[in-house]
TORVO-921639 format. One line per field, with one value per atom (N, C-alpha, C): residue number from 1; residue in one letter; x, y, z; atom name. Coordinates in Angstrom, 1 decimal, decimal comma, always signed. Example, Ala and Ser with C-alpha at 12.3 -4.5 7.8 and 13.67 -1.06 7.14 Angstrom:
BEGIN
nr = 1 1 1 2 2 2;
rest = A A A S S S;
xx = +13,2 +12,3 +13,2 +12,8 +13,7 +12,9;
yy = -5,7 -4,5 -3,3 -2,2 -1,1 +0,0;
zz = +7,8 +7,8 +7,8 +7,1 +7,1 +7,9;
atom = N CA C N CA C;
//
This chain:
BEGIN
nr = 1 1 1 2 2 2 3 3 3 4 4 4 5 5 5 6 6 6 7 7 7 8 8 8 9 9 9 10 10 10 11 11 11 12 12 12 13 13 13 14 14 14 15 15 15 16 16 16 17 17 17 18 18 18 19 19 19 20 20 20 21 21 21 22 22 22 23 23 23 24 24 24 25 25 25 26 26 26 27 27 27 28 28 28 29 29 29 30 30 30 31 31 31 32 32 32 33 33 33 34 34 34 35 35 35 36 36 36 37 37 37 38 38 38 39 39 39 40 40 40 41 41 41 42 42 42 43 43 43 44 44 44 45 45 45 46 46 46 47 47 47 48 48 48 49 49 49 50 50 50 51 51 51 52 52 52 53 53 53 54 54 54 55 55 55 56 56 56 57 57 57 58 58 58 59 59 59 60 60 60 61 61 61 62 62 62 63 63 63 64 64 64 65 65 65 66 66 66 67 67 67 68 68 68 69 69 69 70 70 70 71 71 71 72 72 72 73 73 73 74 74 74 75 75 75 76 76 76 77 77 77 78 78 78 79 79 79 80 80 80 81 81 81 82 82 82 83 83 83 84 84 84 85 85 85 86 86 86 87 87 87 88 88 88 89 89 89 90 90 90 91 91 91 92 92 92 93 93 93 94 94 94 95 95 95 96 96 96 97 97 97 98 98 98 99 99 99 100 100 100 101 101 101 102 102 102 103 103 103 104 104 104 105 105 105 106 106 106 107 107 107 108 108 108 109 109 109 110 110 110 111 111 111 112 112 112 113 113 113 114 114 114 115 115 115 116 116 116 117 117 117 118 118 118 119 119 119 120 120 120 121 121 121 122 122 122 123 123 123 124 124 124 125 125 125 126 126 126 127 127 127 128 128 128 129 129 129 130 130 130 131 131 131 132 132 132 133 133 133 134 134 134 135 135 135 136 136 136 137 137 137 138 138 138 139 139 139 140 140 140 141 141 141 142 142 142 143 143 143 144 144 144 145 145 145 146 146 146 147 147 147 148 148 148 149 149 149 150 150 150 151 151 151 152 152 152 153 153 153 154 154 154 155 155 155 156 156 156 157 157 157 158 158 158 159 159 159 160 160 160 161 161 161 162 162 162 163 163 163 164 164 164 165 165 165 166 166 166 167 167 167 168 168 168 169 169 169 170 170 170 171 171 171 172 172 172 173 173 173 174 174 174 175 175 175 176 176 176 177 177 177 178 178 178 179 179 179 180 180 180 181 181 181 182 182 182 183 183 183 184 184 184 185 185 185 186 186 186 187 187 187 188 188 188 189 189 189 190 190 190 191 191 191 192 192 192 193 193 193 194 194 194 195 195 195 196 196 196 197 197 197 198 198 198 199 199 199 200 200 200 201 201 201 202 202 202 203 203 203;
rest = X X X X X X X X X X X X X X X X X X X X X X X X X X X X X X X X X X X X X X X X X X X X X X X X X X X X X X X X X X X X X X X X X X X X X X X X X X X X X X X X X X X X X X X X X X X X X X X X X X X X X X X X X X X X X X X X X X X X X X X X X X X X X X X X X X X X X X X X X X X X X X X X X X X X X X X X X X X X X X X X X X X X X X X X X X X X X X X X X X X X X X X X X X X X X X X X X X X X X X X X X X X X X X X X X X X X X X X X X X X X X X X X X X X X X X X X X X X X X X X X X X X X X X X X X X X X X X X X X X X X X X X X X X X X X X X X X X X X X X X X X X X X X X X X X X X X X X X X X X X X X X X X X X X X X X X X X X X X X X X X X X X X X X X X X X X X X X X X X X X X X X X X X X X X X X X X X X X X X X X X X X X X X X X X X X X X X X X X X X X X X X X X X X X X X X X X X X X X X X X X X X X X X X X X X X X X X X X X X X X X X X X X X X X X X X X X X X X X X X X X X X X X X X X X X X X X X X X X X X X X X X X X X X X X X X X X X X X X X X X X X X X X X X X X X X X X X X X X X X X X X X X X X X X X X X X X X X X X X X X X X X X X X X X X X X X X X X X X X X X X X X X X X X X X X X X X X X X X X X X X X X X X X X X X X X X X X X X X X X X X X X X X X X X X X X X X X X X X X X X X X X X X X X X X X;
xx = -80,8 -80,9 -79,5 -78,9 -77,7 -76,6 -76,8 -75,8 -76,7 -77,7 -77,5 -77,2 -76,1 -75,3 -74,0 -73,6 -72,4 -72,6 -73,7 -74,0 -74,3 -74,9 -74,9 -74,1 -72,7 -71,5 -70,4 -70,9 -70,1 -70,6 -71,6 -72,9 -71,7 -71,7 -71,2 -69,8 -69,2 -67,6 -67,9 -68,3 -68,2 -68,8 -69,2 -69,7 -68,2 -67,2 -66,7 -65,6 -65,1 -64,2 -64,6 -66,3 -66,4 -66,5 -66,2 -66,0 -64,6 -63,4 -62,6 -62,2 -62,6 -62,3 -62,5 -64,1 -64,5 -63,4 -63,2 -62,3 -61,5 -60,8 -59,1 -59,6 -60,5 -60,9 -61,2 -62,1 -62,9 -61,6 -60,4 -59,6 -59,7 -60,9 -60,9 -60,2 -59,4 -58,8 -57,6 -57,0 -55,9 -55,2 -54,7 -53,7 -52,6 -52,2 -50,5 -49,9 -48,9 -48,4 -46,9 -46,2 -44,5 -44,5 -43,1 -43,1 -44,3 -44,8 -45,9 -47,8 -48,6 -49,8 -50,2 -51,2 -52,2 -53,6 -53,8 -54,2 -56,2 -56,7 -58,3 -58,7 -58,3 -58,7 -58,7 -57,6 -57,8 -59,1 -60,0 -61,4 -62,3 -62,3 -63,2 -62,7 -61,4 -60,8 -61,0 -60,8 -61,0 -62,9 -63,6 -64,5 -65,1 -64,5 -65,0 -64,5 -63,7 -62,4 -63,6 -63,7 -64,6 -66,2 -66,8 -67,7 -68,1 -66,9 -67,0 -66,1 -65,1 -64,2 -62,6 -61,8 -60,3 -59,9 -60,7 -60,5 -60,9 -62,0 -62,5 -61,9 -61,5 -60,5 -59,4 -58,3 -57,7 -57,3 -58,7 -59,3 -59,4 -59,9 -60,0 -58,9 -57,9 -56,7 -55,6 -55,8 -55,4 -55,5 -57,1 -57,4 -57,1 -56,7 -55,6 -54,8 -53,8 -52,4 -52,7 -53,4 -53,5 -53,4 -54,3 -54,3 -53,0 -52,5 -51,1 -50,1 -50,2 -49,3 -49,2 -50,3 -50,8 -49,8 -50,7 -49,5 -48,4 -47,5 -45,6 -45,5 -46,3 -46,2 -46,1 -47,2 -47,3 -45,8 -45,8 -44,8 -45,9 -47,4 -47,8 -47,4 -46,9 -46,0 -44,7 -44,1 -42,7 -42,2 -42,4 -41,7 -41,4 -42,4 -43,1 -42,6 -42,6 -41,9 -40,6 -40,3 -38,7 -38,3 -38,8 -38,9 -39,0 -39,9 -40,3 -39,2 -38,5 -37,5 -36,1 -36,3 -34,9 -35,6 -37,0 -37,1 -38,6 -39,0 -40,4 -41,1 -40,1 -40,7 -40,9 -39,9 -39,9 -41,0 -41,5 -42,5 -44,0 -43,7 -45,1 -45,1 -44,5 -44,5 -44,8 -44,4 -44,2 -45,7 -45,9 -47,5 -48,9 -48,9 -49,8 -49,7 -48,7 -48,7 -48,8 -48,2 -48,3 -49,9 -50,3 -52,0 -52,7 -52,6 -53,3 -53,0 -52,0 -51,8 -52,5 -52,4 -53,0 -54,3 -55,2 -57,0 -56,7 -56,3 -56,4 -55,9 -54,8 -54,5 -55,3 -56,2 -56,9 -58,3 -58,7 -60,0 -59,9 -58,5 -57,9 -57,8 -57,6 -57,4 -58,5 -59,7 -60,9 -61,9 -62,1 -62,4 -61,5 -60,6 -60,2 -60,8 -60,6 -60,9 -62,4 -63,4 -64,2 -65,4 -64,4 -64,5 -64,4 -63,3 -63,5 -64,1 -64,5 -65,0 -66,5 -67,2 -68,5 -69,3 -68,8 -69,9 -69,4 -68,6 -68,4 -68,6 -68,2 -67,7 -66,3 -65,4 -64,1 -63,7 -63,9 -63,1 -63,1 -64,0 -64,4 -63,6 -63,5 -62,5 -61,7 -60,6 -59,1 -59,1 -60,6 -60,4 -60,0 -60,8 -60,8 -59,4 -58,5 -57,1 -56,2 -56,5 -55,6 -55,2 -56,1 -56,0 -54,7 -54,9 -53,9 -53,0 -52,8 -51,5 -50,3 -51,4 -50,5 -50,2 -50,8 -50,5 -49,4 -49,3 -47,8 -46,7 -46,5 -45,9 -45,2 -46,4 -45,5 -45,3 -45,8 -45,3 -44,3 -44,0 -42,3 -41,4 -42,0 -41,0 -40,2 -41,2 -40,5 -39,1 -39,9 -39,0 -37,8 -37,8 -36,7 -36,1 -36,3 -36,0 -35,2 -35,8 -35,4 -34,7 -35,3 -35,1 -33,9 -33,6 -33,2 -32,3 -30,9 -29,7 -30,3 -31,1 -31,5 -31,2 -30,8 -30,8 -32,0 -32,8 -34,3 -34,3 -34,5 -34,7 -33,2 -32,0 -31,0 -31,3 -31,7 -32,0 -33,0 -34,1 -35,3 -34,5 -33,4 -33,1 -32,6 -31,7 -30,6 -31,7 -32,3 -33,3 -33,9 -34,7 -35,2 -34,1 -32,8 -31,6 -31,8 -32,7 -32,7 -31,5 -31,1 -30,0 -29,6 -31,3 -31,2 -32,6 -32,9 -34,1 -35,3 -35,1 -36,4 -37,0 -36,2 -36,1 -36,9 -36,0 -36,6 -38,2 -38,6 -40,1 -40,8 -40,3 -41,4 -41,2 -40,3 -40,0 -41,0 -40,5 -41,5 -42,8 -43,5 -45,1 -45,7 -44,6 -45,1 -47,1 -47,3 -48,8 -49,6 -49,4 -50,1 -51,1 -49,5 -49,8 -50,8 -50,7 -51,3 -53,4 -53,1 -54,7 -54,5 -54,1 -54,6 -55,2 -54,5 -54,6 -56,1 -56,1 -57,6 -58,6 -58,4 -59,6 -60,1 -59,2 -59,8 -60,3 -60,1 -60,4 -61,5 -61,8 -63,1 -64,0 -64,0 -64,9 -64,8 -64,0 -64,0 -64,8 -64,3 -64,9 -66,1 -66,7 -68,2 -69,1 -68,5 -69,3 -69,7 -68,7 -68,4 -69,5 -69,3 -70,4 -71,4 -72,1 -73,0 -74,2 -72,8 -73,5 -74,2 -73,0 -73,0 -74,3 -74,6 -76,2 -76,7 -77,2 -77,8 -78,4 -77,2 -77,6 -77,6 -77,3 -77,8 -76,2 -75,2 -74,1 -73,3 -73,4 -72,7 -72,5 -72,9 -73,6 -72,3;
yy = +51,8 +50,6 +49,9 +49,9 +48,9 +49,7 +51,0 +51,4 +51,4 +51,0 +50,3 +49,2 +48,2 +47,5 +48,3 +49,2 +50,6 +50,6 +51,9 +52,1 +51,7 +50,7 +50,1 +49,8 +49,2 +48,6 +49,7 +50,7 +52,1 +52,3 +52,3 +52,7 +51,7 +50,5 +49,5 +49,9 +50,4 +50,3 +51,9 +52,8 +53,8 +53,8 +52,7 +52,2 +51,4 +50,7 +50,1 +50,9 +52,2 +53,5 +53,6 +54,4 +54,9 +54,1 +53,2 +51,9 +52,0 +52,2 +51,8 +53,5 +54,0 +55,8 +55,8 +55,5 +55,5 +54,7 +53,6 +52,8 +53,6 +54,3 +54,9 +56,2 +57,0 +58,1 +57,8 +56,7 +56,1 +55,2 +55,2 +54,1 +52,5 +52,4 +50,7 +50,1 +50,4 +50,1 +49,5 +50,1 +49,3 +49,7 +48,7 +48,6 +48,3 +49,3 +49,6 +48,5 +47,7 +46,5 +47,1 +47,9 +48,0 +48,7 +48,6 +49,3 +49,4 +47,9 +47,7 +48,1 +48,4 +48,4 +47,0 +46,6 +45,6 +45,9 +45,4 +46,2 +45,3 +46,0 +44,9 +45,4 +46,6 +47,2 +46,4 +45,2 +44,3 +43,2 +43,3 +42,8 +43,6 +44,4 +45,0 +45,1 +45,1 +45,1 +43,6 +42,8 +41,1 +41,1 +41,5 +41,3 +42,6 +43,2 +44,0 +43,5 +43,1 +42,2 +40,9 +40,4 +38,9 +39,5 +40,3 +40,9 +41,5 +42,3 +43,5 +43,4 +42,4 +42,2 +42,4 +42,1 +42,8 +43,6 +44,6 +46,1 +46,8 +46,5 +47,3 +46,9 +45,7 +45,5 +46,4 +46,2 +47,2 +49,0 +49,0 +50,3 +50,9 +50,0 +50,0 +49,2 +48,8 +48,9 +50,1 +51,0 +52,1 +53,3 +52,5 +53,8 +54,0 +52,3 +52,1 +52,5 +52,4 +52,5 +54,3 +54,9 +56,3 +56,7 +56,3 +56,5 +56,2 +55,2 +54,6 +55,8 +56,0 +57,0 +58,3 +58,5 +60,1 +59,6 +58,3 +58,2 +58,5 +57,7 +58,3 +59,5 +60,2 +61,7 +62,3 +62,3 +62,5 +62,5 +61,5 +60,7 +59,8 +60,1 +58,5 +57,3 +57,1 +55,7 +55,8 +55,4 +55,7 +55,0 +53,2 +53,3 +53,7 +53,6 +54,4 +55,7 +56,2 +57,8 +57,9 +57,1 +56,8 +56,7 +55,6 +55,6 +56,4 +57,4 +58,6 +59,5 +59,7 +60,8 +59,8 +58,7 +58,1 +58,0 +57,5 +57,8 +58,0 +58,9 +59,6 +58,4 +58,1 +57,3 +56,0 +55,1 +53,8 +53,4 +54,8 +54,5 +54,9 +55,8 +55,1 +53,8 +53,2 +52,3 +51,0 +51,2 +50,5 +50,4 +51,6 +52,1 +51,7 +52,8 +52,6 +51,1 +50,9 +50,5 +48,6 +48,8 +46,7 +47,0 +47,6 +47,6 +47,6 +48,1 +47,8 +47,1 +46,1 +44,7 +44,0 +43,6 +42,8 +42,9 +44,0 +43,9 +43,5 +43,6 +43,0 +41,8 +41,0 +39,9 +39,2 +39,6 +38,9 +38,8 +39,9 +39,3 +38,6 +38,4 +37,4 +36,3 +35,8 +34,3 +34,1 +34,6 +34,5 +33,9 +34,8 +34,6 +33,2 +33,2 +31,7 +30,2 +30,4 +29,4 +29,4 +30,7 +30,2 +29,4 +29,4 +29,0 +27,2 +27,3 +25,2 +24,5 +25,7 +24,9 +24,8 +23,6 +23,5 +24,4 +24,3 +24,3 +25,6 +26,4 +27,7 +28,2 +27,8 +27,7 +28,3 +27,1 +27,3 +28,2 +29,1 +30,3 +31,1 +31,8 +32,8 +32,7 +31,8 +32,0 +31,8 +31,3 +31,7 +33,0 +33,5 +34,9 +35,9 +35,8 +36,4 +35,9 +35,2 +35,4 +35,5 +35,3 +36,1 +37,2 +38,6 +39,4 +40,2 +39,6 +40,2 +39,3 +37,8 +37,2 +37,8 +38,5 +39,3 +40,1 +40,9 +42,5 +42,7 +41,6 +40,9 +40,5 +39,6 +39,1 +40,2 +41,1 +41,8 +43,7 +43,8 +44,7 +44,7 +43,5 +42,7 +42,8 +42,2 +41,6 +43,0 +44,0 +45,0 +46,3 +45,8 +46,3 +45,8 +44,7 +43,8 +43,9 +44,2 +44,7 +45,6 +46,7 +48,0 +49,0 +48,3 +49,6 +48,0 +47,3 +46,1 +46,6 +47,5 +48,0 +49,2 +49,8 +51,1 +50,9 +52,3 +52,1 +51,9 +52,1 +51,7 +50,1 +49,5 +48,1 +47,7 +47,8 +47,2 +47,1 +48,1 +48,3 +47,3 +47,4 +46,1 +44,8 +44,5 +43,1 +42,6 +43,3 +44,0 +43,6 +44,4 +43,8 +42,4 +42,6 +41,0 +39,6 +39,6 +38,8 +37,9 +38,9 +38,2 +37,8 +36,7 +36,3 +36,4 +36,8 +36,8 +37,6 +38,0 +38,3 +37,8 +36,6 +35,6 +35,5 +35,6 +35,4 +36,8 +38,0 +39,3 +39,6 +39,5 +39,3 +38,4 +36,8 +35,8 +36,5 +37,2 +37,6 +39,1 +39,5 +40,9 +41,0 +40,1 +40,1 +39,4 +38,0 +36,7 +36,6 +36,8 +36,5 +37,7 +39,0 +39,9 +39,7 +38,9 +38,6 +37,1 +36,4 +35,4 +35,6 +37,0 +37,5 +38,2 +38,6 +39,2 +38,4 +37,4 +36,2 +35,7 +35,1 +34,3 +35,2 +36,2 +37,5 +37,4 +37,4 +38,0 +37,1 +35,6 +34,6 +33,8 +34,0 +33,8 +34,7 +36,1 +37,4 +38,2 +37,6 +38,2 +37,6 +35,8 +34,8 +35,0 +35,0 +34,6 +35,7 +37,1 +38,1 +38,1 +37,9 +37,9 +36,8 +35,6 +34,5 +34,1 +35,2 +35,4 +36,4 +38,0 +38,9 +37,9 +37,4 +36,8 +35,8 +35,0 +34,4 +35,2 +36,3 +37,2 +38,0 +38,1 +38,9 +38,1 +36,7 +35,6 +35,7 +36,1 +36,1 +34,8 +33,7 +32,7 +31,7 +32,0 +30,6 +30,7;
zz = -19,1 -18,3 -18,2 -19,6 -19,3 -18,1 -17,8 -16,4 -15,6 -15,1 -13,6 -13,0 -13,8 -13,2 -12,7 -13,4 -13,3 -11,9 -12,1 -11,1 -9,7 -9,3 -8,2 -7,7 -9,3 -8,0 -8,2 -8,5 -8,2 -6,7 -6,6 -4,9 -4,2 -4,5 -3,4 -3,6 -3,9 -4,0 -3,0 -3,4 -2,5 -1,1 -0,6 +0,6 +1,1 +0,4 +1,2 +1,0 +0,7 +0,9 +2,0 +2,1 +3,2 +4,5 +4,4 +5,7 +5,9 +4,9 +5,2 +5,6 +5,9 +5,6 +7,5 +7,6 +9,0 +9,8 +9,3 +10,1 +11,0 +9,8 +10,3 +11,1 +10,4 +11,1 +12,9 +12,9 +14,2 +14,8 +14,6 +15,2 +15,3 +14,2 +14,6 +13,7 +12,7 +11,8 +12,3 +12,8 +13,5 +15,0 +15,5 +17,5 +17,2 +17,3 +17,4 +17,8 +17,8 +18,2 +17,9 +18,7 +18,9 +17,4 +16,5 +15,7 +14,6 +14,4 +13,3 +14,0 +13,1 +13,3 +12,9 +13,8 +13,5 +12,9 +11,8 +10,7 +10,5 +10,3 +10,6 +8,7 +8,3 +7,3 +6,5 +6,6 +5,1 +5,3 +6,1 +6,3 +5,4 +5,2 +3,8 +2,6 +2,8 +1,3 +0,9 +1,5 +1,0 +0,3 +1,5 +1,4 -0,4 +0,0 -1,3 -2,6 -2,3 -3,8 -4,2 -3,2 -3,5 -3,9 -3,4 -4,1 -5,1 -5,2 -6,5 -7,7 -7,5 -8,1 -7,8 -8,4 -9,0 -8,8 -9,9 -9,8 -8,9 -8,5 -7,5 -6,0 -5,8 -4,7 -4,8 -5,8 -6,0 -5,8 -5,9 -5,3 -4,3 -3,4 -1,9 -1,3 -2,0 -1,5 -1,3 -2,5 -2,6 -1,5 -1,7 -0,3 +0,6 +1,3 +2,5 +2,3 +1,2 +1,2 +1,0 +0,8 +0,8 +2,4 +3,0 +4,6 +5,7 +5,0 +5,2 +5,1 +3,7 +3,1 +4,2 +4,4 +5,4 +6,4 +7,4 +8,5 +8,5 +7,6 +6,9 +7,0 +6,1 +6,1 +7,3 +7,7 +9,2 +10,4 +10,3 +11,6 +12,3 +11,9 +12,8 +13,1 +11,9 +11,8 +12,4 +13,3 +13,5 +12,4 +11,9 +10,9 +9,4 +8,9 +7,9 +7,7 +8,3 +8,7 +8,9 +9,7 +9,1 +8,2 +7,3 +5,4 +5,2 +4,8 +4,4 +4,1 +5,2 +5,4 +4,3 +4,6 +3,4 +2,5 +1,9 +0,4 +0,3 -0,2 -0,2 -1,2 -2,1 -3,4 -2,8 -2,4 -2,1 -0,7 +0,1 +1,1 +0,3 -0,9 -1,6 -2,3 -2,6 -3,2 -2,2 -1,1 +0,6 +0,8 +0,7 +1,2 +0,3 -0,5 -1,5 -2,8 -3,4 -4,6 -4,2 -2,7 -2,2 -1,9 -1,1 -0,8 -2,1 -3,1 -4,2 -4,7 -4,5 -5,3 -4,4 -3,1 -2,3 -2,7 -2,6 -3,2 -4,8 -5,8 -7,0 -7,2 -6,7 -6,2 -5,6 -4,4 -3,7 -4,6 -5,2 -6,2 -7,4 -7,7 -8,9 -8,4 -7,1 -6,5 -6,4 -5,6 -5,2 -6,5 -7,4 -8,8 -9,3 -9,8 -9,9 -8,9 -8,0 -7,3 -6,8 -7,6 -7,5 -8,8 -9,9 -11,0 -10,9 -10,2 -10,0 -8,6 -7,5 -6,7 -6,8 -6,4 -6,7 -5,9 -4,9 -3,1 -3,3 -3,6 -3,3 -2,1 -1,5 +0,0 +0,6 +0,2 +0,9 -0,2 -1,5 -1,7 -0,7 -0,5 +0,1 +1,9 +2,0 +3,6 +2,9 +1,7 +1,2 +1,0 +0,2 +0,2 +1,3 +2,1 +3,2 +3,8 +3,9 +4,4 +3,4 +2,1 +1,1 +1,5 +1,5 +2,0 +3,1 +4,2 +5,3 +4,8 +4,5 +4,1 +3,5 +2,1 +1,0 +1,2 +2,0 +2,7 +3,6 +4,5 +5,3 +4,8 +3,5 +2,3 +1,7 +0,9 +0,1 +1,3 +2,0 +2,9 +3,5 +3,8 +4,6 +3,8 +2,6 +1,5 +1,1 +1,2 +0,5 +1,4 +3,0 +3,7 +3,5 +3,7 +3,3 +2,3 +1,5 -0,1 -0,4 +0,6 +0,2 +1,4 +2,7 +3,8 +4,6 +4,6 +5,5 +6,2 +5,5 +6,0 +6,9 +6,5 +6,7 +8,7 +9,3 +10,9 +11,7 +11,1 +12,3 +12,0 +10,7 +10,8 +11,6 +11,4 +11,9 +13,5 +14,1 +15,5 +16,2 +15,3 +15,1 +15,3 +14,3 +13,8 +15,2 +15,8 +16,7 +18,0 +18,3 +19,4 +19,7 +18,3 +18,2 +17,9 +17,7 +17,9 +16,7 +15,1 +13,8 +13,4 +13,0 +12,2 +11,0 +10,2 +8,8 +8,5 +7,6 +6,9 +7,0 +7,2 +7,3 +8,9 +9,4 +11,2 +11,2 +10,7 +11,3 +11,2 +9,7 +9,8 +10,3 +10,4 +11,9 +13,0 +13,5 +14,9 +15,1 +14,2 +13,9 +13,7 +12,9 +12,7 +13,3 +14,0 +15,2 +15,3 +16,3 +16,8 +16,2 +15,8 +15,2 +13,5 +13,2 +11,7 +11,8 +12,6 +13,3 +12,9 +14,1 +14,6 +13,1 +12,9 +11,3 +10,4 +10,0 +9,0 +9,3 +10,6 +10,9 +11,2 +11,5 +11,4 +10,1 +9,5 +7,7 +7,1 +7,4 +6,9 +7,6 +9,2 +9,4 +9,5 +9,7 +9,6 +8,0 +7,5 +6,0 +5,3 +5,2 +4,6 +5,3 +6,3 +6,1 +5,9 +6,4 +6,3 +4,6 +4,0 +2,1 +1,4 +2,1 +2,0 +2,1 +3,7 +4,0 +2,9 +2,3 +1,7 +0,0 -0,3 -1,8 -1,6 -0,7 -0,8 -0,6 +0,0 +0,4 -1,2 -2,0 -2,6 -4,2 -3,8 -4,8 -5,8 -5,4 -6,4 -5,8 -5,0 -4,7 -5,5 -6,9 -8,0 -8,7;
atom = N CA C N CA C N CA C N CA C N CA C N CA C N CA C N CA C N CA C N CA C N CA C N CA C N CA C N CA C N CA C N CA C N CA C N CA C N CA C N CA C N CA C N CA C N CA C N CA C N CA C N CA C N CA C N CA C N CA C N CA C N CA C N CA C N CA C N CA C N CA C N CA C N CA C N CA C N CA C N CA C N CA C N CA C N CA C N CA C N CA C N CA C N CA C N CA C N CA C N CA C N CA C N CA C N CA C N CA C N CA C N CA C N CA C N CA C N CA C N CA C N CA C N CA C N CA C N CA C N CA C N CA C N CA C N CA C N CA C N CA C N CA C N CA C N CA C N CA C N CA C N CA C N CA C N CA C N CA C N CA C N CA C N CA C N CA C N CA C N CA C N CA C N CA C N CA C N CA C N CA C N CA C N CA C N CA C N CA C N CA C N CA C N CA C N CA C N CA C N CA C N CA C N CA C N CA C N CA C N CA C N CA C N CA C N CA C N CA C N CA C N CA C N CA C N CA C N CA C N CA C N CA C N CA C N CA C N CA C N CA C N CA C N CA C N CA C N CA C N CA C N CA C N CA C N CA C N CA C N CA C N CA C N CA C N CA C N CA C N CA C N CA C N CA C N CA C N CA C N CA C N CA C N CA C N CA C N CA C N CA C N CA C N CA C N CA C N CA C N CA C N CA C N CA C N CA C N CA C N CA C N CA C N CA C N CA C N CA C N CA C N CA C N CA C N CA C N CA C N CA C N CA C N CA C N CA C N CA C N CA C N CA C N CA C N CA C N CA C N CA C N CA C N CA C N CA C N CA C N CA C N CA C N CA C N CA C N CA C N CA C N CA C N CA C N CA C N CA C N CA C N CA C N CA C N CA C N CA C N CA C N CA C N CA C N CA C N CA C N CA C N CA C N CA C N CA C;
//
């Protein structure tokens, strides 16, 4: 008896892989936008973080950043793929290891804030834009970090007429990171808010 709590939210965590699996397989996961994708995948990852937890966000952030990973490999990614070929290590880490902080991050904020809000309400839409915020944040951050000099970003900077670091990614993620943000936080948040009464965990 005491693992079928296990169990079930083992059921539910392998339901929102295979959501985020279909996504990429089916193309609705993300629209190419110039060098960067526009990414919808962190709409389940939010939503599974706020439901399942931490860890298990974490999880299904991995799995992105696994699919991510494939693109680089690939060359789907032009940029990513460019990484790849300068450091195999630093584009997993680009890839996989920031998408698994964003889903454990995002069910650590979520969980906090929903410990002092009464109405338990307005977590669940921070949750739901935690998500792509963080994903933006530390996916930028790390370009920036690590690939900035590198000649594809210079070329980017170069085009877009960045002055500095900070310019290149507003100029670079502009309106995409925009529709990402409020996606996740009105379709994450309510779909998440909708399921948690649903399933009586909103208390």
């Amino acid at each position: 008896m005491n693992n079928r709590p296990n169990l079930k939210k083992m059921t539910e965590l392998a339901i929102f892989i295979a959501i985020i699996i279909v996504m990429k397989l089916t193309g609705l996961s993300s629209v190419p936008v110039g060098p960067l994708v526009m990414t919808f995948t962190m709409v389940p990852i939010a939503i599974g973080a706020m439901l399942l937890g931490p860890a298990e966000g974490a999880v299904l952030g991995f799995v992105y950043g696994i699919t991510s990973l494939y693109d680089a490999i690939t060359g789907a990614s032009a940029m990513t793929g460019f990484f790849f070929q300068l450091s195999p290590v630093h584009t997993v880490i680009l890839c996989v290891v920031t998408r698994t902080l964003v889903g454990l991050l995002t069910g650590l904020i979520f969980k906090a804030l929903k410990k002092i809000e009464k109405k338990k309400i307005v977590c669940y839409y921070v949750g739901g834009l935690m998500a792509p915020m963080l994903n933006t944040i530390l996916f930028m951050g790390y370009i920036v970090l690590v690939f900035y000099k590198s000649e594809f970003v210079q070329n980017l900077v170069s085009n877009l007429g960045a002055v500095n670091p900070l310019m290149f990614v507003i100029l670079l993620v502009g309106v995409q990171g925009l529709i990402e943000w409020v996606t996740g936080c009105v379709v994450g948040g309510s779909v998440a808010k909708g399921v948690a009464h649903a399933l009586k965990r909103d208390r």
